[in-house]
ZADO-1210 file (C-alpha; in nm, 4 decimals, padded with zeros to 6 digits):
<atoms>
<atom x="04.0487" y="03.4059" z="-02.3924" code="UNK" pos="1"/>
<atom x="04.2543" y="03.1183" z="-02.2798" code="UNK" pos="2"/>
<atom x="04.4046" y="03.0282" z="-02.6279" code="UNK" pos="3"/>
<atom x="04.4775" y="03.4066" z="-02.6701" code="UNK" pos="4"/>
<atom x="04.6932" y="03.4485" z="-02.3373" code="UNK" pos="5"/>
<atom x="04.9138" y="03.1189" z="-02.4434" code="UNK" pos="6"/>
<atom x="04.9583" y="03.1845" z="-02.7933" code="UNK" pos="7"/>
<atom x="05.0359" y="03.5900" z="-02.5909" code="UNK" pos="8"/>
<atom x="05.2843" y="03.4183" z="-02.3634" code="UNK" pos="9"/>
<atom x="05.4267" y="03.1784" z="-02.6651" code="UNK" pos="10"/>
<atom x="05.5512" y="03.5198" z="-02.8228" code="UNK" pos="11"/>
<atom x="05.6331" y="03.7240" z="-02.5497" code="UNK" pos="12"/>
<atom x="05.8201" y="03.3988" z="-02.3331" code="UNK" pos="13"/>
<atom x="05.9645" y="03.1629" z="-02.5925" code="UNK" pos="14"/>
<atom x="06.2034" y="03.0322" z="-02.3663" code="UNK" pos="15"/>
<atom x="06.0788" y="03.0633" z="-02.0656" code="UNK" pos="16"/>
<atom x="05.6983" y="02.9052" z="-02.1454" code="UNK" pos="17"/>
<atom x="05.7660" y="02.5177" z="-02.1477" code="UNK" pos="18"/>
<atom x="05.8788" y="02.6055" z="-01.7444" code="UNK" pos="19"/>
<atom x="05.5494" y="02.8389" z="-01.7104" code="UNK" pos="20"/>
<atom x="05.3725" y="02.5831" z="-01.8441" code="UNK" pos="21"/>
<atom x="05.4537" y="02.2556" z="-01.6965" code="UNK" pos="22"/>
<atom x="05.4324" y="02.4301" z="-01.3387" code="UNK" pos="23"/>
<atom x="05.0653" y="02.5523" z="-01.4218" code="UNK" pos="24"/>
<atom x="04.9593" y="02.2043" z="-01.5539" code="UNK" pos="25"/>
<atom x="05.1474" y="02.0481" z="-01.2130" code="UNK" pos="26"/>
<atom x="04.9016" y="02.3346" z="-01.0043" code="UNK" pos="27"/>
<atom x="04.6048" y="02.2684" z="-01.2464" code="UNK" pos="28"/>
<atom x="04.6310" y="01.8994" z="-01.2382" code="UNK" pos="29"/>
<atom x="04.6558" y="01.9209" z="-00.8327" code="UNK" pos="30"/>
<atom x="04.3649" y="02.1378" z="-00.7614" code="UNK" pos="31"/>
<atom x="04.1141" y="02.0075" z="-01.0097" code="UNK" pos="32"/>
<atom x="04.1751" y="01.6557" z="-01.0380" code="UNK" pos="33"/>
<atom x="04.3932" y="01.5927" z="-00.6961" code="UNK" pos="34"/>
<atom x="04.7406" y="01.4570" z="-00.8452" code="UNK" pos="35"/>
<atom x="05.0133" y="01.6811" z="-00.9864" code="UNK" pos="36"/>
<atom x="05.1053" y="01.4080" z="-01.2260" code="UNK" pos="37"/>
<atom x="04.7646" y="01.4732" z="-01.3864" code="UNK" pos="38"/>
<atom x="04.7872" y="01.4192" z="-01.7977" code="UNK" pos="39"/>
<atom x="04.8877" y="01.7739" z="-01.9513" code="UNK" pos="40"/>
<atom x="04.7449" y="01.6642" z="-02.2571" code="UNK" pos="41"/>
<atom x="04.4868" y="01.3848" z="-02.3817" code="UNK" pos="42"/>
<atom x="04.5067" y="01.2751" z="-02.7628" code="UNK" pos="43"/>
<atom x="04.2268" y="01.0401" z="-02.9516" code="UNK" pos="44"/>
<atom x="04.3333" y="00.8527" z="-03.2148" code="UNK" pos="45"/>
<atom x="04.1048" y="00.9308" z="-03.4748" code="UNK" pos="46"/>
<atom x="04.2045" y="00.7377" z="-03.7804" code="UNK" pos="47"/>
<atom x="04.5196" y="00.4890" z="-03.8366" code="UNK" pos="48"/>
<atom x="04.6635" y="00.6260" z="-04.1735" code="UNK" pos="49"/>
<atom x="04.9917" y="00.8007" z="-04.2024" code="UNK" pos="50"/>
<atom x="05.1432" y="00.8637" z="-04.5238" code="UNK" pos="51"/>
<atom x="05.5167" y="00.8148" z="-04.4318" code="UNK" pos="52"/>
<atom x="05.7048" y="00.5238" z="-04.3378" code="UNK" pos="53"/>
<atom x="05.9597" y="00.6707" z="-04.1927" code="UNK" pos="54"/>
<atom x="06.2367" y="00.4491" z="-04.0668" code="UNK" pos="55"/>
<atom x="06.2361" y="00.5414" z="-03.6638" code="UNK" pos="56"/>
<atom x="05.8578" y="00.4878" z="-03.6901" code="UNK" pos="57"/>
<atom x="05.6747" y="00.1388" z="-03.6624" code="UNK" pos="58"/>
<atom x="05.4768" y="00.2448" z="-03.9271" code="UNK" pos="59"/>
<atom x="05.8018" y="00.1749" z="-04.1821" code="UNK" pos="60"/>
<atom x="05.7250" y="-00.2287" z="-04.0830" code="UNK" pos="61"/>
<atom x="05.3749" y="-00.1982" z="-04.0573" code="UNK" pos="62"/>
<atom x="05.0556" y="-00.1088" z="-04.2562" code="UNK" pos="63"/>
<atom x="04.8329" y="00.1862" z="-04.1425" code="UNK" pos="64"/>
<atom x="04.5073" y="00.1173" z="-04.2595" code="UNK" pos="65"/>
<atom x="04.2899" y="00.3571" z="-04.3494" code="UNK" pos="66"/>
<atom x="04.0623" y="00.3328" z="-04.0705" code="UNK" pos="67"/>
<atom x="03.8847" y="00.6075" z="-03.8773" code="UNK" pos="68"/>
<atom x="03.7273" y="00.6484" z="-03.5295" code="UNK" pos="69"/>
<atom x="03.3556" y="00.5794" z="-03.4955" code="UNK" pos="70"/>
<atom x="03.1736" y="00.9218" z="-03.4812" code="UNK" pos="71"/>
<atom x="02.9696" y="00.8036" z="-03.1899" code="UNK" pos="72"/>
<atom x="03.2507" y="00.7112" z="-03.0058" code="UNK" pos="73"/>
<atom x="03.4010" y="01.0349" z="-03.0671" code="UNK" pos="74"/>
<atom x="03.1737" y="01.2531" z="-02.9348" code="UNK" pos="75"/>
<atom x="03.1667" y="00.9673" z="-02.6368" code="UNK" pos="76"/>
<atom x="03.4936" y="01.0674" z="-02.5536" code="UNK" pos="77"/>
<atom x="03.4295" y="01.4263" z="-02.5818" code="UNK" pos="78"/>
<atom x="03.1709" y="01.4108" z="-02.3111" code="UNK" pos="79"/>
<atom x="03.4193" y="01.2395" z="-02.0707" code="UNK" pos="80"/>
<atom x="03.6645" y="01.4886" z="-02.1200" code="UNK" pos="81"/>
<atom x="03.3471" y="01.7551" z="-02.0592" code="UNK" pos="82"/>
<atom x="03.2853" y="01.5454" z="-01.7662" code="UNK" pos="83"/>
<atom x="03.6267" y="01.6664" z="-01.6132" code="UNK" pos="84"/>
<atom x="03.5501" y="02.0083" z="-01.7584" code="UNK" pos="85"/>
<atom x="03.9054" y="01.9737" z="-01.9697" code="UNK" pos="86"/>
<atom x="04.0815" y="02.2727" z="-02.0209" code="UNK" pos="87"/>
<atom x="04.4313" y="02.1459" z="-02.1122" code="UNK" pos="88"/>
<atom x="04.5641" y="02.0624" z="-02.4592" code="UNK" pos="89"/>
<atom x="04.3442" y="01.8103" z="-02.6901" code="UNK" pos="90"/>
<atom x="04.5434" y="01.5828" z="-02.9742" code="UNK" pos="91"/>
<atom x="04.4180" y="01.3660" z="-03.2518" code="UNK" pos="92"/>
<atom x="04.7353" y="01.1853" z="-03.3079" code="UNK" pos="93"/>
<atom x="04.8730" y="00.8066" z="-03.2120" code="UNK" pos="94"/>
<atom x="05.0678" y="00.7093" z="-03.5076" code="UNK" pos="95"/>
<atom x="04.8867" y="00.8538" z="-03.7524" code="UNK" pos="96"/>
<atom x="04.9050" y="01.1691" z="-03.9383" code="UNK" pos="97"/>
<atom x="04.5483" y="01.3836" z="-03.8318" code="UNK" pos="98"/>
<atom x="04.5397" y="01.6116" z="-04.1378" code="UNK" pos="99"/>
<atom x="04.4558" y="01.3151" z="-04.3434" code="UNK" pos="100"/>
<atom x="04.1028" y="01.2838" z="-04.1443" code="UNK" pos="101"/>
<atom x="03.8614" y="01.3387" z="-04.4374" code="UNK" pos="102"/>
<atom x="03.6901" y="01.5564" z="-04.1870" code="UNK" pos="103"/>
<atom x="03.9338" y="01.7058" z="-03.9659" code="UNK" pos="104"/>
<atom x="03.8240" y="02.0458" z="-03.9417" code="UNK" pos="105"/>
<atom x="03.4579" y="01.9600" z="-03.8182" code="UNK" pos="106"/>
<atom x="03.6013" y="01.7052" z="-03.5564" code="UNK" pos="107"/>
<atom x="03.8029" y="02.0086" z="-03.3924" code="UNK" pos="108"/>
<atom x="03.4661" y="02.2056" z="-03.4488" code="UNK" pos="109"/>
<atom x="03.2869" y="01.9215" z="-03.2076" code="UNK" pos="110"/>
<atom x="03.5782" y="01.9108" z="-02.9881" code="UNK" pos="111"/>
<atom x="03.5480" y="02.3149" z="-02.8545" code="UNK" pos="112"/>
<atom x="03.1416" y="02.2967" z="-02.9113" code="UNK" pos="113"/>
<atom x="03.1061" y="01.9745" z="-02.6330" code="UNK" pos="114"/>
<atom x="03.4669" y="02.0795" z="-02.4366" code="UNK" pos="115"/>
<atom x="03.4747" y="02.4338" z="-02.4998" code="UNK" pos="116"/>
<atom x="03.7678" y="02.4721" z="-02.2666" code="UNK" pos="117"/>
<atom x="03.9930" y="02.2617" z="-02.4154" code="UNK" pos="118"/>
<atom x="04.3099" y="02.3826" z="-02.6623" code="UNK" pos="119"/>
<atom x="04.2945" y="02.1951" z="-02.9928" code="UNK" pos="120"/>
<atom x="04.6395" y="02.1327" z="-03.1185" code="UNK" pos="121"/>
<atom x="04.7912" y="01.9500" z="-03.4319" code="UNK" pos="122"/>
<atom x="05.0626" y="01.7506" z="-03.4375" code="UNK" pos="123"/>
<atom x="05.1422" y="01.6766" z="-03.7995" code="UNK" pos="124"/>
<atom x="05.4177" y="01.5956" z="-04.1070" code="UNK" pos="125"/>
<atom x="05.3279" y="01.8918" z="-04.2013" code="UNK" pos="126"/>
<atom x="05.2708" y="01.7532" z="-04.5937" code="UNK" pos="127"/>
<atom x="04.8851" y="01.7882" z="-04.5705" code="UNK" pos="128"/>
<atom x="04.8978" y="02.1375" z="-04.4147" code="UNK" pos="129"/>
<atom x="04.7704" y="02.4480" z="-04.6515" code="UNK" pos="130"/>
<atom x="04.7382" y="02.7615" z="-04.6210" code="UNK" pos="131"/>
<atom x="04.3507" y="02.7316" z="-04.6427" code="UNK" pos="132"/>
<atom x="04.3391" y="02.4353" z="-04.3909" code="UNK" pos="133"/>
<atom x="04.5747" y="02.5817" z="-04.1425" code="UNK" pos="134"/>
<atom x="04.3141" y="02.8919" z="-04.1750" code="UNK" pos="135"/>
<atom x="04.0007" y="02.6706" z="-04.1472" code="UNK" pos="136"/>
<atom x="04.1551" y="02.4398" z="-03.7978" code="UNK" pos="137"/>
<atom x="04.2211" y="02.7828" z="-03.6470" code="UNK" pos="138"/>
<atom x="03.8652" y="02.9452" z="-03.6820" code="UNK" pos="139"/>
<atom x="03.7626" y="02.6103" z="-03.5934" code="UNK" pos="140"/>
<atom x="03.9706" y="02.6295" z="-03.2316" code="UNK" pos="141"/>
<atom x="04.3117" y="02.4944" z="-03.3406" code="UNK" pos="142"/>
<atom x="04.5627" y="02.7138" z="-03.1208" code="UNK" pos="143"/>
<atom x="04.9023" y="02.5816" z="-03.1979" code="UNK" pos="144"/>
<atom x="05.0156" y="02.3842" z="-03.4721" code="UNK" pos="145"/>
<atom x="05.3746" y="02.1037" z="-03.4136" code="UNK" pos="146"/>
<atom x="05.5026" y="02.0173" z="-03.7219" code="UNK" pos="147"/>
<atom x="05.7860" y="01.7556" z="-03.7883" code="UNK" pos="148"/>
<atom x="06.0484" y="01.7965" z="-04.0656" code="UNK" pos="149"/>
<atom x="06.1062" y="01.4455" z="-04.1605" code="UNK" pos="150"/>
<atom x="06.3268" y="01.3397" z="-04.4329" code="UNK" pos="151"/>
<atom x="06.2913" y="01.2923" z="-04.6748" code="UNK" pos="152"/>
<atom x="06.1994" y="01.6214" z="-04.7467" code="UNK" pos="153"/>
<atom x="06.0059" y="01.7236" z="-04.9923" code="UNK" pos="154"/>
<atom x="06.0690" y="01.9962" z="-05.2548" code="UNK" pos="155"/>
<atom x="05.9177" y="02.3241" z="-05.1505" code="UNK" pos="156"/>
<atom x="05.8320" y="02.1710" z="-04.7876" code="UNK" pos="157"/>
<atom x="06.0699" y="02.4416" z="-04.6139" code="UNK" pos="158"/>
<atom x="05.9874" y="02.7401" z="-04.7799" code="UNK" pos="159"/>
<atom x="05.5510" y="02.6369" z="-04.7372" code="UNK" pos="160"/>
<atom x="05.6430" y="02.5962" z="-04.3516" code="UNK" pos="161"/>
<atom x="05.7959" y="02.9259" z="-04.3818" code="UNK" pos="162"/>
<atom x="05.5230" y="03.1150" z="-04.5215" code="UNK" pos="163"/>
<atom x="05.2618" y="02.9434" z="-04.2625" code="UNK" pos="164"/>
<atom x="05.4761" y="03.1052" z="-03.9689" code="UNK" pos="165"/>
<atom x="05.4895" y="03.4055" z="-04.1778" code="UNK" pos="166"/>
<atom x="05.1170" y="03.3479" z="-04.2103" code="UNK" pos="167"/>
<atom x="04.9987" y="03.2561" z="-03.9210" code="UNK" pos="168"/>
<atom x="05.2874" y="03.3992" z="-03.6443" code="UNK" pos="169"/>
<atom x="05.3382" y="03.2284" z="-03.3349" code="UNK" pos="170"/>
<atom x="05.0786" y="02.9605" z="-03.4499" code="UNK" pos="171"/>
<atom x="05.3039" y="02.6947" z="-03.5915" code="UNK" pos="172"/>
<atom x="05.6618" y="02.5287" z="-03.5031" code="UNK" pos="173"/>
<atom x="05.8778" y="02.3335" z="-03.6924" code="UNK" pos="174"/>
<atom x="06.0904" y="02.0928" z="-03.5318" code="UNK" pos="175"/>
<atom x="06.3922" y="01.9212" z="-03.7545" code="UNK" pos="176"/>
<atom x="06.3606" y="01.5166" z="-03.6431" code="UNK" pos="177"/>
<atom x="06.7444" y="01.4934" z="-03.7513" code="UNK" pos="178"/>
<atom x="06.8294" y="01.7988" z="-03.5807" code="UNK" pos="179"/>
<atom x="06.6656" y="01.6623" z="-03.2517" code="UNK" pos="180"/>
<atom x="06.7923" y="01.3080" z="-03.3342" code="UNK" pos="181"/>
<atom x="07.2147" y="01.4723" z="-03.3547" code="UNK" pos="182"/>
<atom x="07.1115" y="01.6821" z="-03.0197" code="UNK" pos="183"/>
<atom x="06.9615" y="01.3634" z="-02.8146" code="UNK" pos="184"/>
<atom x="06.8151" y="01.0925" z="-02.9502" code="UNK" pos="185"/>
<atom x="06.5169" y="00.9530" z="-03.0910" code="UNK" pos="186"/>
<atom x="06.3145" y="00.6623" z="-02.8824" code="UNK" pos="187"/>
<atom x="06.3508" y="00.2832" z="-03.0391" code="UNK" pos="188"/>
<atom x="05.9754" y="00.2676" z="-02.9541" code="UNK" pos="189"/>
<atom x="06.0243" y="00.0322" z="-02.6978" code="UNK" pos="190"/>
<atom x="06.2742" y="-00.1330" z="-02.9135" code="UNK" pos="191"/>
<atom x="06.0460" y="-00.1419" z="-03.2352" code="UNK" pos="192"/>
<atom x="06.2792" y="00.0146" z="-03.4648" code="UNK" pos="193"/>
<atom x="06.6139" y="00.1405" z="-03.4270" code="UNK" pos="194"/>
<atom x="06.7833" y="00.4920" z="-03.4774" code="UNK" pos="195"/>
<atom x="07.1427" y="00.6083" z="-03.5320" code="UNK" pos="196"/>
<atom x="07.1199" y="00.7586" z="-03.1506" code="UNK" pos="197"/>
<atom x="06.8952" y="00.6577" z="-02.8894" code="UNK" pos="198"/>
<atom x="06.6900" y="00.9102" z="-02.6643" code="UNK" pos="199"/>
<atom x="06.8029" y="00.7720" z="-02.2657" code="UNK" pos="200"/>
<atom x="06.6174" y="00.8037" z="-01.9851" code="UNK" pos="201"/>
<atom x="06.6442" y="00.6963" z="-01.6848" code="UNK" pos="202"/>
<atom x="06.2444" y="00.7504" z="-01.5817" code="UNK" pos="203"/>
<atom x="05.9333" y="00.7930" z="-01.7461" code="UNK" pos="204"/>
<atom x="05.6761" y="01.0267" z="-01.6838" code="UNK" pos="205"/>
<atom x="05.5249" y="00.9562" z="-02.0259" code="UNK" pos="206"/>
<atom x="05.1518" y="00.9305" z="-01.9113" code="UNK" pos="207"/>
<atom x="05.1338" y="01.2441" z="-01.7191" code="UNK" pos="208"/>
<atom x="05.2628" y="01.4269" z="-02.0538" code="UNK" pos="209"/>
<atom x="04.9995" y="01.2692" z="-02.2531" code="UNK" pos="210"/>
<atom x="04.7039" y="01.0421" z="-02.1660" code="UNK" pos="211"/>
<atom x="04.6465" y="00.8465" z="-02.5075" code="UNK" pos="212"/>
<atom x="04.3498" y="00.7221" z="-02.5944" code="UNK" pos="213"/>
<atom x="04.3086" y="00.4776" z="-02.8823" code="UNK" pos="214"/>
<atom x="04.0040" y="00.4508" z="-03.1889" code="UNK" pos="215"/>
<atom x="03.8286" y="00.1684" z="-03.0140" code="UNK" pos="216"/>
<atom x="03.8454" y="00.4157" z="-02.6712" code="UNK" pos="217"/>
<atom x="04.0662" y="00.2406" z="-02.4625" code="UNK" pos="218"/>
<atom x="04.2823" y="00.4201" z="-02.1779" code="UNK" pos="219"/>
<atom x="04.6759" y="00.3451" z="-02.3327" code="UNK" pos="220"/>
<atom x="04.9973" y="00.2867" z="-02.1126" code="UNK" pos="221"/>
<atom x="05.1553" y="00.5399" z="-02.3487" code="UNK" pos="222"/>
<atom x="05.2931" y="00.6535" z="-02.6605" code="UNK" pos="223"/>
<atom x="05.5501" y="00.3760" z="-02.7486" code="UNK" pos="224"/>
<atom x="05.2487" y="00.1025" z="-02.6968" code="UNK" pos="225"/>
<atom x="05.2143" y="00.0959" z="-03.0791" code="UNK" pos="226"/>
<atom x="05.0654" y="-00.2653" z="-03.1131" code="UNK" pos="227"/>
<atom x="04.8335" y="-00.1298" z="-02.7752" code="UNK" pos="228"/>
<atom x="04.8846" y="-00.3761" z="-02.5543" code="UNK" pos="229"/>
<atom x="04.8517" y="-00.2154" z="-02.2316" code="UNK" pos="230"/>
<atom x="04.5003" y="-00.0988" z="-02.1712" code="UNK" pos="231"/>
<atom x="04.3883" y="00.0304" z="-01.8206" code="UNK" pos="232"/>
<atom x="03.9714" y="00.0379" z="-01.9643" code="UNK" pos="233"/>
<atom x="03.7774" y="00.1879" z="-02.2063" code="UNK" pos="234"/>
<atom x="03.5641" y="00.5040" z="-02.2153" code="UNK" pos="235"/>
<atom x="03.3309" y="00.3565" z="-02.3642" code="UNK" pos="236"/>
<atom x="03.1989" y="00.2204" z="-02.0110" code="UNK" pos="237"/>
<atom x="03.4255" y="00.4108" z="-01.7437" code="UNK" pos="238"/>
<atom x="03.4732" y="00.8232" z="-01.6945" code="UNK" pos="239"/>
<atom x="03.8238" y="00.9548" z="-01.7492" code="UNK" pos="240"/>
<atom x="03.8516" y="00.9441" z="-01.3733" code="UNK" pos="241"/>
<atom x="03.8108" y="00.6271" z="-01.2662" code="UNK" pos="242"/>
<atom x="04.0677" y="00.5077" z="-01.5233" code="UNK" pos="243"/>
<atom x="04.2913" y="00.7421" z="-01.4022" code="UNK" pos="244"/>
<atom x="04.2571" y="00.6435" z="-01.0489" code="UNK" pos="245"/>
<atom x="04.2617" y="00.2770" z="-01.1446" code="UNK" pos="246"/>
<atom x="04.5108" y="00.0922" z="-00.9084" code="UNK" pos="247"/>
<atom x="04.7005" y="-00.0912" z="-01.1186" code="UNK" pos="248"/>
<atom x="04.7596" y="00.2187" z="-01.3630" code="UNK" pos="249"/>
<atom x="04.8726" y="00.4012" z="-01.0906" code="UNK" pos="250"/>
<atom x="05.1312" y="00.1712" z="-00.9333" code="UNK" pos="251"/>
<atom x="05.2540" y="00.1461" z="-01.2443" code="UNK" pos="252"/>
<atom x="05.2728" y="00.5622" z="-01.3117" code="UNK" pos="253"/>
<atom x="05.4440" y="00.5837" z="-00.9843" code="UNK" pos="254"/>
<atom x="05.6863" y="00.3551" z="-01.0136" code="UNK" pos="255"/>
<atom x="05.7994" y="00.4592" z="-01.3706" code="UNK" pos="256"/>
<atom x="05.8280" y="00.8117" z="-01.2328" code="UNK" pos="257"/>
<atom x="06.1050" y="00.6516" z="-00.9839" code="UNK" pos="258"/>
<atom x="06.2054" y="00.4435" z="-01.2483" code="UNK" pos="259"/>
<atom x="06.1111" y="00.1114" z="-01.1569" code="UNK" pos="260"/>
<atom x="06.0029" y="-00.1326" z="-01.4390" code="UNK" pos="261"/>
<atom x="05.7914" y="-00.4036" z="-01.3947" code="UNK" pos="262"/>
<atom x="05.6220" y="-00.3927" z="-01.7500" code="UNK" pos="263"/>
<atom x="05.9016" y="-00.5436" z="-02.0506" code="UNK" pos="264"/>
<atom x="05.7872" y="-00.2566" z="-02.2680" code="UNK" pos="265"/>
<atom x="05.9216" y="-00.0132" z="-02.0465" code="UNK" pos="266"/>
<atom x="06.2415" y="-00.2228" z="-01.9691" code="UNK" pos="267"/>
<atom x="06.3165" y="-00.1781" z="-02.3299" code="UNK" pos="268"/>
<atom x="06.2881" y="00.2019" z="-02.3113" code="UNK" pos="269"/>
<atom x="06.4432" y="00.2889" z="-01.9740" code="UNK" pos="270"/>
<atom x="06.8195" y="00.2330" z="-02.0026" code="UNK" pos="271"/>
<atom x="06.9276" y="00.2258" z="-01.6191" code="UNK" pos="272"/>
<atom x="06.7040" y="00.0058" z="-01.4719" code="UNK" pos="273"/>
<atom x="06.6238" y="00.0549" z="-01.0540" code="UNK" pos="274"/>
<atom x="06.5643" y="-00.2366" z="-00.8350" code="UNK" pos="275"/>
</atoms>
């Protein structure tokens, strides 16, 4: 029912729902959990492959190994999130493209049959994604579908994206990387890699967006941490709460919401640095 009014309010709102949204996860995160700045989304890593190297990724200098997550630990960190009764969005993506999980489809299964209140979504390339796939992740519990247009592009990419949305309506967006890289910017990754424009901010409220969590379980600073660095625990032996909570982490959330930098990772992503 849940997936069925936001894919509803998708249509009907289309500019209007990123507002909609972000003040119900601010309310959400506030009366369930007791902090507005609660994740709006978690995302496991559940393998390390990606077949592009694209050149504003760190995966253009560095191998992806075709490595995925321990099973065990999977369903591990499904029962946390049922532990919190999750009912935000759920990713499978660090840097790693999650269509190329051998078994993709019956991970999303597990993910709605132990957290049945969560809202699968797929963040892909888009080259892996079929007709029959795209069919099989949405019976499965799959409710939207973000897919990035990277160059280069492949011949017939465009007009399979367009009969997907033709397909499946209101299901799956495209978004050009160029286009969004002329408009703003892309990140440097913490200064990883470097793009024709760089994406400025002058805070960072990249945790409460997403909460990663990596294929060995551990609690991530956030989403430019590509060598993983910054760990704040592991699921493995702590609920999602008590990381959350942890003291350290959340000096460190606070201040980049003001931001204040004391890590050198985020120094290299926040332009105008605060005292």
């Amino acid at each position: 029912m849940k997936a069925l009014i936001v894919k509803t309010l998708r249509r009907a709102l289309p500019g209007a729902f990123p507002a909609i949204a972000r003040t119900w996860q601010k309310w959400n995160g506030l009366v369930r959990y007791g902090d507005p700045h609660f994740p709006r989304s978690f995302s496991i890593e559940i393998s390390k492959f990606c077949n592009r190297t694209c050149s504003y990724c760190p995966n253009s200098i560095h191998e992806t190994p075709r490595e995925h997550i321990d099973i065990g630990l999977y369903h591990t960190i499904l029962k946390r999130l049922r532990e919190i009764k999750w009912n935000g969005v759920l990713d499978f993506i660090f840097y790693n493209e999650p269509l190329l999980h051998p078994d993709i489809v019956g991970l999303v299964r597990r993910a709605k049959e132990v957290v049945p209140w969560c809202m699968p979504r797929i963040l892909t390339n888009g080259d892996p994604l079929t007709h029959d796939l795209a069919k099989a992740l949405i019976e499965a519990g799959v409710v939207s579908f973000w897919v990035s247009r990277h160059p280069p592009v492949k011949p017939g990419w465009d007009d399979r994206m367009a009969l997907l949305q033709e397909w499946f309506p209101g299901v799956i967006t495209v978004t050009d990387l160029m286009a969004v890289q002329d408009r703003q910017g892309l990140m440097t990754r913490a200064g990883l890699v470097k793009v024709e424009k760089e994406y400025q901010v002058d805070d960072c409220v990249a945790p409460t967006s997403c909460q990663h969590i990596d294929i060995e379980g551990n609690f991530l600073l956030c989403c430019n941490d590509y060598h993983r660095a910054h760990k704040y625990g592991n699921l493995k032996a702590y609920p999602i709460l008590t990381l959350w909570r942890d003291p350290t982490y959340a000096k460190i959330r606070k201040e980049l919401r003001h931001g204040v930098t004391s890590l050198t990772i985020c120094q290299n992503c926040i332009v105008k640095q605060k005292p």
